[in-house]
DONU-340220 format. One line per field, with one value per residue: x, y, z of N, C-alpha, C in turn; residue number from 1; residue in three letters. Coordinates in steps of 0.02 Angstrom, whole numbers, always signed. Layout:
n.xx <- X, ...
n.yy <- Y, ...
n.zz <- Z, ...
ca.xx <- X, ...
ca.yy <- Y, ...
ca.zz <- Z, ...
c.xx <- X, ...
c.yy <- Y, ...
c.zz <- Z, ...
seq <- NUM, ...
type <- ALA, ...
// end
This chain:
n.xx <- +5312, +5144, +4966, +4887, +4981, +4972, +4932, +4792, +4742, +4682, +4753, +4872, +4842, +4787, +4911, +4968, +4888, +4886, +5022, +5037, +4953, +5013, +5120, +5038, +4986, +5092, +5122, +5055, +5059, +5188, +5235, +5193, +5102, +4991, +4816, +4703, +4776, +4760, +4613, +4578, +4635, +4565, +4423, +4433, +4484, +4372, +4281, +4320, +4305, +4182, +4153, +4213, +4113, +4013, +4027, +4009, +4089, +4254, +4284, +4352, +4453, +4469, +4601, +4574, +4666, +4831, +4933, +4862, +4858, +4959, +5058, +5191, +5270, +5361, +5466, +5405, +5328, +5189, +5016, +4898, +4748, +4802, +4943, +4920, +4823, +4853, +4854, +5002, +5089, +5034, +5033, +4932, +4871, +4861, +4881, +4977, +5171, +5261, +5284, +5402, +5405, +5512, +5567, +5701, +5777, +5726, +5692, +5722, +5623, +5632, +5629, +5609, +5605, +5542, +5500, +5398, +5367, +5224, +5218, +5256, +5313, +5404, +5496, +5575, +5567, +5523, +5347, +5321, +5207, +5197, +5317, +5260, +5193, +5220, +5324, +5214, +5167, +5275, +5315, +5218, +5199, +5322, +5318, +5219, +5321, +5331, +5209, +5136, +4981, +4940, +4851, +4889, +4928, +5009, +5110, +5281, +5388, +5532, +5605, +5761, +5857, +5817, +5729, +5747, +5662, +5618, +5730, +5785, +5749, +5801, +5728, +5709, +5668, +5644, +5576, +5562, +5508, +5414, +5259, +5130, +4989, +5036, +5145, +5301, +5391, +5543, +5606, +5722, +5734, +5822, +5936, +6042, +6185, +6145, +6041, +5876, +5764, +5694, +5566, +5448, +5347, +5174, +5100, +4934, +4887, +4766, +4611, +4543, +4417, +4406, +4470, +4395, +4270, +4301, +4310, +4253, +4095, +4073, +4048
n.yy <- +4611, +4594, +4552, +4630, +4760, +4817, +4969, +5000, +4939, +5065, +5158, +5208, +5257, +5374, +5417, +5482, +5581, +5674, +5696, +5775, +5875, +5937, +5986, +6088, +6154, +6238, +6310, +6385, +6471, +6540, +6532, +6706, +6702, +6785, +6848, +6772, +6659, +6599, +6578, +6515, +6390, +6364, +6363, +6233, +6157, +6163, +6080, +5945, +5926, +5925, +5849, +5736, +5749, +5692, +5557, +5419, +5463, +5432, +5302, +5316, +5207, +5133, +5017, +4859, +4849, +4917, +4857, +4824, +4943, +4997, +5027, +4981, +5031, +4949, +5002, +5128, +5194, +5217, +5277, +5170, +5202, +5339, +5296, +5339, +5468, +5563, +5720, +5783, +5658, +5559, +5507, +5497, +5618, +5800, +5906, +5870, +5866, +5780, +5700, +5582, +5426, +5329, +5203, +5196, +5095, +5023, +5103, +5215, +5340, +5392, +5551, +5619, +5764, +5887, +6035, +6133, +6288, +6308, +6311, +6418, +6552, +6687, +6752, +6645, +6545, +6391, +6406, +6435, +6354, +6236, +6163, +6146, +6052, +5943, +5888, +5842, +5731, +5678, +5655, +5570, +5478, +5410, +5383, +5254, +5162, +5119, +5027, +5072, +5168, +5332, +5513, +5694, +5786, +5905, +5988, +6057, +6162, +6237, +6353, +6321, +6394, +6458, +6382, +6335, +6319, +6206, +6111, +5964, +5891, +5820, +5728, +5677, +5554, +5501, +5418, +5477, +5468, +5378, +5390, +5343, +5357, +5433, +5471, +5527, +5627, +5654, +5751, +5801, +5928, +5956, +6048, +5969, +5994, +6093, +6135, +6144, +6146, +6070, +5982, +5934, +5811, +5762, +5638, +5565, +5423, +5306, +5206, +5076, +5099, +5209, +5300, +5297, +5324, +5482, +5515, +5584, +5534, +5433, +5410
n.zz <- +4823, +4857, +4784, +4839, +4872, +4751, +4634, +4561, +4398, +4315, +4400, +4331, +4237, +4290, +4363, +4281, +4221, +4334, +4347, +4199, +4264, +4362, +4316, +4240, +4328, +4367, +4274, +4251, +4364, +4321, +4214, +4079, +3969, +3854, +3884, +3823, +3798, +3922, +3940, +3818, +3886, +4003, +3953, +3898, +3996, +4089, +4029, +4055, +4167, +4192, +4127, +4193, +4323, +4302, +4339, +4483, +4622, +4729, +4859, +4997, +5082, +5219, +5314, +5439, +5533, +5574, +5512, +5397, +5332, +5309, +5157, +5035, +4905, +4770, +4846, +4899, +5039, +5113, +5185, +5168, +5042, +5049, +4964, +4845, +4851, +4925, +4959, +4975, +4970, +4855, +4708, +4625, +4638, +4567, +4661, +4745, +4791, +4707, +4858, +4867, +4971, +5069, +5159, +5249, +5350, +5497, +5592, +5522, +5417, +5263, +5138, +4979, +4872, +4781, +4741, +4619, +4534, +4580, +4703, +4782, +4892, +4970, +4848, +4731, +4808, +4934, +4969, +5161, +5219, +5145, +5168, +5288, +5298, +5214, +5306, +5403, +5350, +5311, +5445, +5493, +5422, +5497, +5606, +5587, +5629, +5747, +5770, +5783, +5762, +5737, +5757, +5697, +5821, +5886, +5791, +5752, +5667, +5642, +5542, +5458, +5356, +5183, +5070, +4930, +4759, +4629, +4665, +4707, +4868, +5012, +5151, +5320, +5463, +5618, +5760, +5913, +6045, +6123, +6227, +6337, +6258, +6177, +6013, +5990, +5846, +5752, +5629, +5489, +5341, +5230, +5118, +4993, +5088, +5162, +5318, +5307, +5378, +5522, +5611, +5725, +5795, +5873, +5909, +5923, +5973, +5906, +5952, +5789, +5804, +5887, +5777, +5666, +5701, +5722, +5584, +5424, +5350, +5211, +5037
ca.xx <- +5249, +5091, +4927, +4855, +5008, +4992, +4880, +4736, +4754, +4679, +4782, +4917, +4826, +4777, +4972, +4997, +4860, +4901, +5078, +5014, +4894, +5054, +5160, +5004, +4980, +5168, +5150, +4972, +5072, +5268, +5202, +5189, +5087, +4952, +4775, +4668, +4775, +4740, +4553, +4580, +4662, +4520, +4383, +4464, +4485, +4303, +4238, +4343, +4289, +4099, +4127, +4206, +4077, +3956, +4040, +4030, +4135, +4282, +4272, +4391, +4460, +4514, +4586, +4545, +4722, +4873, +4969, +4844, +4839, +5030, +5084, +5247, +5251, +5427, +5504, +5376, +5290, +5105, +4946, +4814, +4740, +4865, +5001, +4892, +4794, +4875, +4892, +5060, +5130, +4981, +5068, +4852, +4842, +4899, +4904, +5054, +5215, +5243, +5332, +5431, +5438, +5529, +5586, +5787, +5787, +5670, +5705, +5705, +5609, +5675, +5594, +5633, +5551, +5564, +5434, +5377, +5353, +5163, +5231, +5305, +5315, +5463, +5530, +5610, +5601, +5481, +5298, +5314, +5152, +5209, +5377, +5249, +5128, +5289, +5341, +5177, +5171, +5335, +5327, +5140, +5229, +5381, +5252, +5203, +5383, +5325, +5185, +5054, +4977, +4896, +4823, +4924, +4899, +5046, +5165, +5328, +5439, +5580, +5651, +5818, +5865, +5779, +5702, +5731, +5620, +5644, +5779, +5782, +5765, +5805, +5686, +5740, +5631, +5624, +5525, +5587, +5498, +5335, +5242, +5081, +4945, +5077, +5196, +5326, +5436, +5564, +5634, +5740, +5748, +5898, +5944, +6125, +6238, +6119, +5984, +5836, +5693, +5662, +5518, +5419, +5253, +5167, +5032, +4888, +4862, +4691, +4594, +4512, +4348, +4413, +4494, +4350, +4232, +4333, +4311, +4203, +4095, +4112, +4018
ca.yy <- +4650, +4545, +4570, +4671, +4818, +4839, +5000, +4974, +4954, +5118, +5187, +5220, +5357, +5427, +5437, +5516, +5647, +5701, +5726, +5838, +5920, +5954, +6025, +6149, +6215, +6284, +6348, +6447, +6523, +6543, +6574, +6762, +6690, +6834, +6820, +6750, +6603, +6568, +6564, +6448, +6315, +6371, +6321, +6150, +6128, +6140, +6025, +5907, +5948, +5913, +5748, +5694, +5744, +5652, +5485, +5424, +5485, +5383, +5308, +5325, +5146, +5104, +4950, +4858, +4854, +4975, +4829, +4795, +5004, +5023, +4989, +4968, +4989, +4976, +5042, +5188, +5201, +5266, +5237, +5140, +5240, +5406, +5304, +5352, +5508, +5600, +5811, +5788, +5606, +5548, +5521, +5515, +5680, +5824, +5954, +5834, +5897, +5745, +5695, +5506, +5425, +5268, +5175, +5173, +5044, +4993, +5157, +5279, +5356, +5434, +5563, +5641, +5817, +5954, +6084, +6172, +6352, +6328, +6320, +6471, +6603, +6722, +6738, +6595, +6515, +6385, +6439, +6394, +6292, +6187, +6139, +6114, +5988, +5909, +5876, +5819, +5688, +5624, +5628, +5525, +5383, +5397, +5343, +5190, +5119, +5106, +4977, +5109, +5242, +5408, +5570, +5732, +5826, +5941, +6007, +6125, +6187, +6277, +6348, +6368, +6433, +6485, +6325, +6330, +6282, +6163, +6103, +5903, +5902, +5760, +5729, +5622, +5560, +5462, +5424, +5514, +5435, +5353, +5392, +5319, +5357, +5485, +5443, +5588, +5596, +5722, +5735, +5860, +5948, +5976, +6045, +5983, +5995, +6163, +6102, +6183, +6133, +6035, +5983, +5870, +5804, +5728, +5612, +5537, +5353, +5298, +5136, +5098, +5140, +5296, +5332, +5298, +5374, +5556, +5533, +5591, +5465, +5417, +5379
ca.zz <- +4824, +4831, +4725, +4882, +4874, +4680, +4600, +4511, +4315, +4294, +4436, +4300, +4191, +4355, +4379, +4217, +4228, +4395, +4305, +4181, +4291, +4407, +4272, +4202, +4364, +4400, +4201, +4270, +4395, +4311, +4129, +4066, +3910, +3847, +3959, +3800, +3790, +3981, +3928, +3799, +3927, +4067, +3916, +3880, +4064, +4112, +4001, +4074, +4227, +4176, +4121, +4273, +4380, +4278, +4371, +4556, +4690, +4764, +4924, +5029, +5115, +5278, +5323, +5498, +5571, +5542, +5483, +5326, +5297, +5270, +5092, +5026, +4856, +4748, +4903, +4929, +5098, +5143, +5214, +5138, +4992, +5013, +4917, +4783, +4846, +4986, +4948, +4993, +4925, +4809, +4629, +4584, +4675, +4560, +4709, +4770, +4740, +4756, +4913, +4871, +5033, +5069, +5220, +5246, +5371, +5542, +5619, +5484, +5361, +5189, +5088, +4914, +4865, +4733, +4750, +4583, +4540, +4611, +4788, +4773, +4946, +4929, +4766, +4705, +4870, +4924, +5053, +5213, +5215, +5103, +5207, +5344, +5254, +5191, +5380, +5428, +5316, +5339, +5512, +5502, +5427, +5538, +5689, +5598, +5647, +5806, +5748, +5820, +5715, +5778, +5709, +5722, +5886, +5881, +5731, +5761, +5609, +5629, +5469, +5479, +5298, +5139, +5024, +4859, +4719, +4585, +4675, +4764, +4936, +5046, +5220, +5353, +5494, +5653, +5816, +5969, +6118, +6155, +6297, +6346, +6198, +6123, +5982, +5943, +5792, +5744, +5555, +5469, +5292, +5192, +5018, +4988, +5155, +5191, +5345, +5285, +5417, +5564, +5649, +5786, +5782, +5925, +5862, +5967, +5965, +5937, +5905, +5745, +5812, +5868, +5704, +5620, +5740, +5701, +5513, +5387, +5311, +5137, +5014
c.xx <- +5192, +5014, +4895, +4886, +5007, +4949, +4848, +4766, +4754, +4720, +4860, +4898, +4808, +4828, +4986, +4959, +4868, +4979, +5069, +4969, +4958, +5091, +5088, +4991, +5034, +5158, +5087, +5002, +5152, +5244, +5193, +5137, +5013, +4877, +4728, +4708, +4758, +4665, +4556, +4573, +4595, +4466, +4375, +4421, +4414, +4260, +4251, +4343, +4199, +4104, +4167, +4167, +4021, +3977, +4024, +4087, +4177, +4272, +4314, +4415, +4503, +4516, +4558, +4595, +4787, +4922, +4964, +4836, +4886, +5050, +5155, +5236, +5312, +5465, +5489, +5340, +5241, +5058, +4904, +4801, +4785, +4904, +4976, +4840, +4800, +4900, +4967, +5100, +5096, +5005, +5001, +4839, +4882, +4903, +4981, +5107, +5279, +5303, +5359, +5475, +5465, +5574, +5667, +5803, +5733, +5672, +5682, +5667, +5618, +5606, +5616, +5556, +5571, +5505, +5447, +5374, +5274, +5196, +5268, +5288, +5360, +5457, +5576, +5600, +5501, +5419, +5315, +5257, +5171, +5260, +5339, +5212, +5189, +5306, +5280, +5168, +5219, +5350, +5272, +5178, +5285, +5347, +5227, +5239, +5375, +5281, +5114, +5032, +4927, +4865, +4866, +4901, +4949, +5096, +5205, +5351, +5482, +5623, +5700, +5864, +5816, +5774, +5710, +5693, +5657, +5703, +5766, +5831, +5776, +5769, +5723, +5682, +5638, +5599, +5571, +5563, +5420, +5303, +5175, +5046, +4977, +5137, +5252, +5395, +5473, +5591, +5668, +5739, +5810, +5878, +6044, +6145, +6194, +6044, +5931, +5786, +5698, +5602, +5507, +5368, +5245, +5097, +4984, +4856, +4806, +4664, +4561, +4447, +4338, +4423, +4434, +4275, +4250, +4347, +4254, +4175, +4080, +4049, +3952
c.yy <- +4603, +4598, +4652, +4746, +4851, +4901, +4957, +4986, +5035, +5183, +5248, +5292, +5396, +5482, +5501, +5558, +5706, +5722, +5794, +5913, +5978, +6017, +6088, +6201, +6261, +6341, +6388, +6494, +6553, +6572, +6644, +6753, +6754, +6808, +6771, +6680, +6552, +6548, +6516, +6371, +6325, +6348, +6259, +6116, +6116, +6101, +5951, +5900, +5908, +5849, +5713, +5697, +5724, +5574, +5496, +5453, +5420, +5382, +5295, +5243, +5133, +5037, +4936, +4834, +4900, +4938, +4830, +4875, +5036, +5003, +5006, +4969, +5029, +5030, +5110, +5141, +5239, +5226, +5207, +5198, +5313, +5370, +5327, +5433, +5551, +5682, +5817, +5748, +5566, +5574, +5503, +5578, +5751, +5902, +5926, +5863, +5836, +5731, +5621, +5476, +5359, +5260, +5151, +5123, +5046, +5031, +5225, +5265, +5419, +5482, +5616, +5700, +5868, +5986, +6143, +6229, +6364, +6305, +6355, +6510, +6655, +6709, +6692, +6536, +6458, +6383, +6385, +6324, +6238, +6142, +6112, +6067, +5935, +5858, +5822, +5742, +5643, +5596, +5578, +5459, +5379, +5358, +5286, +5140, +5095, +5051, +4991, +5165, +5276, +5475, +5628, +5773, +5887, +5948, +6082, +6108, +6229, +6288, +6403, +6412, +6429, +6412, +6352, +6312, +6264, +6133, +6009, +5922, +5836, +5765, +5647, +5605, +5483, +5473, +5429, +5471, +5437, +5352, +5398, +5312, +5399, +5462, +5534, +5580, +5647, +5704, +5825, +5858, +5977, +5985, +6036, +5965, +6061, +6124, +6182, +6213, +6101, +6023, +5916, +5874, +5750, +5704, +5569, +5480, +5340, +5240, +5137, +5105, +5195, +5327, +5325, +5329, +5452, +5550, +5541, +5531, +5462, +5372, +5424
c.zz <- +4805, +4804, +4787, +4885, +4809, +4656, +4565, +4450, +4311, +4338, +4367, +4243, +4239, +4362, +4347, +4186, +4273, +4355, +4295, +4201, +4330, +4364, +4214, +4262, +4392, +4338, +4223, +4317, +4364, +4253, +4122, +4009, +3936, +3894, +3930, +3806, +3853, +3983, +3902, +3831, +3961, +4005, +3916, +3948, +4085, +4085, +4012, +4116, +4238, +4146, +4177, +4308, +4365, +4325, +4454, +4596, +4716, +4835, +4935, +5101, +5156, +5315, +5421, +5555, +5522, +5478, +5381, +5293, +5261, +5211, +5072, +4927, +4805, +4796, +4938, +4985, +5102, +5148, +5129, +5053, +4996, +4997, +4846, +4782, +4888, +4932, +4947, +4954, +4875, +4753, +4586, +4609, +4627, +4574, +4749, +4721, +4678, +4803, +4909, +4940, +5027, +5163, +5226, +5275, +5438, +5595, +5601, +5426, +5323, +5153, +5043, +4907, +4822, +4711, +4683, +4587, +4580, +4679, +4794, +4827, +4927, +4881, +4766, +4761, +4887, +4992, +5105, +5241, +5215, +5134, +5272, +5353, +5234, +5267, +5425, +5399, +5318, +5399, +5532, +5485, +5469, +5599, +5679, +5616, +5716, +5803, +5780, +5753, +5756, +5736, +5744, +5771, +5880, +5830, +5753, +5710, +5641, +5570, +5474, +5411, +5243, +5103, +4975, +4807, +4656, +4586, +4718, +4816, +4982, +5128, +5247, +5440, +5542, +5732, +5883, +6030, +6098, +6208, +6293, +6270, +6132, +6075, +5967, +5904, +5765, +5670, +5557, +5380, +5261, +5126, +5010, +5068, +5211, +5237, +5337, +5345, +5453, +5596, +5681, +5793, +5838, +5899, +5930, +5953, +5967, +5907, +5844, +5752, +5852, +5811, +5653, +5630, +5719, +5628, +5461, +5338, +5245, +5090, +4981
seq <- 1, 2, 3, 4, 5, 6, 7, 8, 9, 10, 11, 12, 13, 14, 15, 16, 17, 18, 19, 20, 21, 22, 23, 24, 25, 26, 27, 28, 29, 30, 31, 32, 33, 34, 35, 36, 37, 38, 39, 40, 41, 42, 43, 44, 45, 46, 47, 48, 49, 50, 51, 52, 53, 54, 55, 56, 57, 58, 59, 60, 61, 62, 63, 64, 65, 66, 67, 68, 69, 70, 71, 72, 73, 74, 75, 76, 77, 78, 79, 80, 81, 82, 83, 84, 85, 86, 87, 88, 89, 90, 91, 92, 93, 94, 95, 96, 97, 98, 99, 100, 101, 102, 103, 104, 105, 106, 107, 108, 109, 110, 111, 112, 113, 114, 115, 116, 117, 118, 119, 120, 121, 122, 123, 124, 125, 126, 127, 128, 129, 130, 131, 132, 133, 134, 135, 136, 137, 138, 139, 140, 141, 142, 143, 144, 145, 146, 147, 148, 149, 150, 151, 152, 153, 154, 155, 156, 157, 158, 159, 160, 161, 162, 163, 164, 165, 166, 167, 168, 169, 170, 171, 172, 173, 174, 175, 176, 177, 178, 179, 180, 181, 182, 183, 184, 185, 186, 187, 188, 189, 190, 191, 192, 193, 194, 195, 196, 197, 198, 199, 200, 201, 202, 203, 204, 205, 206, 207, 208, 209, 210, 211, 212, 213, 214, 215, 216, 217, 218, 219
type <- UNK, UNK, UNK, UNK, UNK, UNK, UNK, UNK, UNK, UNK, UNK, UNK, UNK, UNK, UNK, UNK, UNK, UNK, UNK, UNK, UNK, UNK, UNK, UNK, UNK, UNK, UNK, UNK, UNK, UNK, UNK, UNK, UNK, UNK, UNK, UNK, UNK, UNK, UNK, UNK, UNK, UNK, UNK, UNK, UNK, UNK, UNK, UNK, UNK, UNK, UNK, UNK, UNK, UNK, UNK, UNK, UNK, UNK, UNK, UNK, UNK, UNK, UNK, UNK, UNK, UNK, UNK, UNK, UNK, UNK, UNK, UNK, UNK, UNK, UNK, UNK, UNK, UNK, UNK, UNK, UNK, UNK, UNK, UNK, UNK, UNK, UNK, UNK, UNK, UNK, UNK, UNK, UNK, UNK, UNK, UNK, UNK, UNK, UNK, UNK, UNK, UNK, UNK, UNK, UNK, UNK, UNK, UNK, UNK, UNK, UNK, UNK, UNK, UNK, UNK, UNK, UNK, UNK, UNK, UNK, UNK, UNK, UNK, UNK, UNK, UNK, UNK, UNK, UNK, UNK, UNK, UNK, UNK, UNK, UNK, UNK, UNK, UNK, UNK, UNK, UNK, UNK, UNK, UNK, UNK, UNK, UNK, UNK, UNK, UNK, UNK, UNK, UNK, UNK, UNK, UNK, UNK, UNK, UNK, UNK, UNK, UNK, UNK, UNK, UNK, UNK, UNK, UNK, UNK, UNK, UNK, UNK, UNK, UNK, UNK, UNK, UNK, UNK, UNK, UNK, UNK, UNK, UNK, UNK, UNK, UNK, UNK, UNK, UNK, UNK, UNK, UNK, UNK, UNK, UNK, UNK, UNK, UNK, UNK, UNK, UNK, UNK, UNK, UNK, UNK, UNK, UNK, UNK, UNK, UNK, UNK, UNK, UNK, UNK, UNK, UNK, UNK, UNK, UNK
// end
């Protein structure tokens, strides 16, 4: 891992707020605790709220080939700044559940998942959304194996049994066929021996001054 794949210093209390942030919001929705002590926390919380937004805004950095956007880091896989801020696999993000992806070999890609009481649908079981944000994500980096990257154009799920929560899930993911500007990539979800989920995402190749043309600008 060279100096270029490493977090920032401060990346590390990021980590380890996003943590705690992760683990208060399952206890906001799982918790029974009385309603004053939920005030309490919601007090705290906004003052902590108000001195962050006393600082700048991050900007958001894209590199100027796919090669220099993919990072690798201790055997995780993701773009450019989502190994650190992606909704989904962003261990600085603590709406992530988070999703630990890694690269099995020059084909496939691996990903590790155990979805909290805040991603809760059914009872006990975990929202569909969430299984389909999960998918999207895994299947986005599955497309960089190809040594193209694209933006998602099409997403199917099929869920073929009930998700569990608080349970590790194992994702599996690779690229189906390439055709012309289109990359598509199929993966499946499992808990155990039980296939949870499948899906196929058809992503749309584009240069980086398309991709950067179709993005909000920053700053």
């Amino acid at each position: 891992m060279n100096e270029k794949t490493q977090p920032k210093d401060n990346y590390k209390n990021r980590y380890r707020l996003a943590a705690v942030l992760r683990n208060l919001y399952a206890e906001v929705v799982t918790c029974d605790a009385p309603d004053e002590v939920f005030l309490e926390i919601a007090e705290a919380a906004e003052a902590f709220v108000t001195k962050l937004e006393n600082y700048p805004r991050r900007v958001r950095v894209i590199a100027d080939k796919l090669e220099d956007e993919i990072r690798i880091i201790d055997n995780r896989i993701n773009y450019g700044d989502l190994i650190h801020f992606s909704p989904v696999s962003g261990l600085a993000n603590p709406i992530a559940p988070p999703l630990i992806i890694f690269k099995e070999d020059d084909n496939t890609i691996g990903a590790f998942v155990t979805f909290s009481g805040a991603y809760e649908g059914g009872p006990g079981l975990v929202h569909g959304g969430a299984i389909a944000a999960a998918f999207d994500e895994l299947l986005g980096i599955t497309q960089s194996l190809s040594g193209m990257g694209g933006m998602t154009g099409i997403l199917k799920i099929r869920y073929r049994n009930p998700c569990p929560l608080q349970t590790e899930l194992y994702m599996k993911g690779r690229i189906h066929q390439i055709v012309d500007r289109r990359i598509v990539a199929r993966g499946r979800l499992h808990h155990g021996d039980v296939l949870v989920a499948d899906g196929e995402a058809t992503f749309i190749v584009l240069d980086t001054d398309e991709f950067r043309g179709k993005c909000a600008e920053q700053g």
